[in-house]
Every structure is written in C-alpha cells, then in structure tokens.
N, C-alpha and C positions, 0 to 999 in steps of 0.2 A: 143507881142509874138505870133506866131503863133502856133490857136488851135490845127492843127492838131499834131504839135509836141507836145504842153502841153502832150496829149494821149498818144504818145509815153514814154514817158517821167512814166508817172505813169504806161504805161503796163512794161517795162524794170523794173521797183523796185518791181512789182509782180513778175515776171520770177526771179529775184534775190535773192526772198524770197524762191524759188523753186530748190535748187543743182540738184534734179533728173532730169530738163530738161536739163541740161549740162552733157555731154559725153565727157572727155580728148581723143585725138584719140594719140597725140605726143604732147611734150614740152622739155624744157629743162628750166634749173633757175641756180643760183648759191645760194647753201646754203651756208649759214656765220656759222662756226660750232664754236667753242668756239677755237682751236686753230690755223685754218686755213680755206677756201672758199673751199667750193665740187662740181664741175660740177655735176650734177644731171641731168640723161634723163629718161624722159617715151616714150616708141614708140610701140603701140598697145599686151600692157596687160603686158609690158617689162620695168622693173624698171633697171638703171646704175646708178653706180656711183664712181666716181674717185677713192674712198678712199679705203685706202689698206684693212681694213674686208670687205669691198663689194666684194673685189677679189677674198677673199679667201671661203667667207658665202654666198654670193650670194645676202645677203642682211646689211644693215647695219642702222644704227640710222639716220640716213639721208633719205635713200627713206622711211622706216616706219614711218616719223616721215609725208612726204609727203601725203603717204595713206592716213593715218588718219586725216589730214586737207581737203585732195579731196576725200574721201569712198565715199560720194553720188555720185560725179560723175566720176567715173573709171566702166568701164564695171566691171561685175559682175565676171570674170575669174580673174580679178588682185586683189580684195577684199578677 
C-alpha cells in the first residue's frame, strides 16, 4: 500500500473525530419519518422542509431532529 496514503488515511479519522472542523454550507437528504419520506434542505443558516407543520411553524421534528445530529457543524446562527 502506499505510505503516503496509509497517512492520509489516519489524518481523515483524526479530522473525523473533530465535527467542529466541518461547516454544512447547503444539503438536502430525504428523512424517512414514521409515516412518510420529508425532502429536507439546509441552505446557509436555512432549515425546509416538505412537511405540512414546517409550513405552518417554521420548523418541524424533522429539521430539529437534523440540528441536533449536525450542532457542531452548522454555523453558529442556525444552532
């Protein structure tokens, strides 16, 4: 195998022990909710999402449930 990769390889599972060096800038996923799938987007400090209380609240069990798996790496305005 090649050393210089072996290195990479251990620096990447360092960084990955680390959420605060990642910063979500946008994304999108599909949440599997219990009765049906939620388009879900983030797009700089801007949580959506399909579902009808996101429409109406602004927010819903689906992007907070996001949050709080990605808190360390969402800028500090969307925490």
């Amino acid at each position: 195998m090649d050393y210089g990769l072996i290195g990479k390889i251990e620096k990447a599972k360092r960084y990955a022990q680390e959420p605060e060096r990642f910063c979500f800038n946008q994304f999108t996923l599909t949440f599997k909710g219990n009765n049906s799938d939620h388009a879900v987007a983030y797009d700089r400090g801007a949580f959506h999402c399909d579902c009808e209380f996101f429409q109406t609240h602004g927010r819903c069990a689906h992007t907070m449930a996001v949050e709080q798996v990605l808190k360390k790496m969402l800028p500090p305005e969307t925490n």
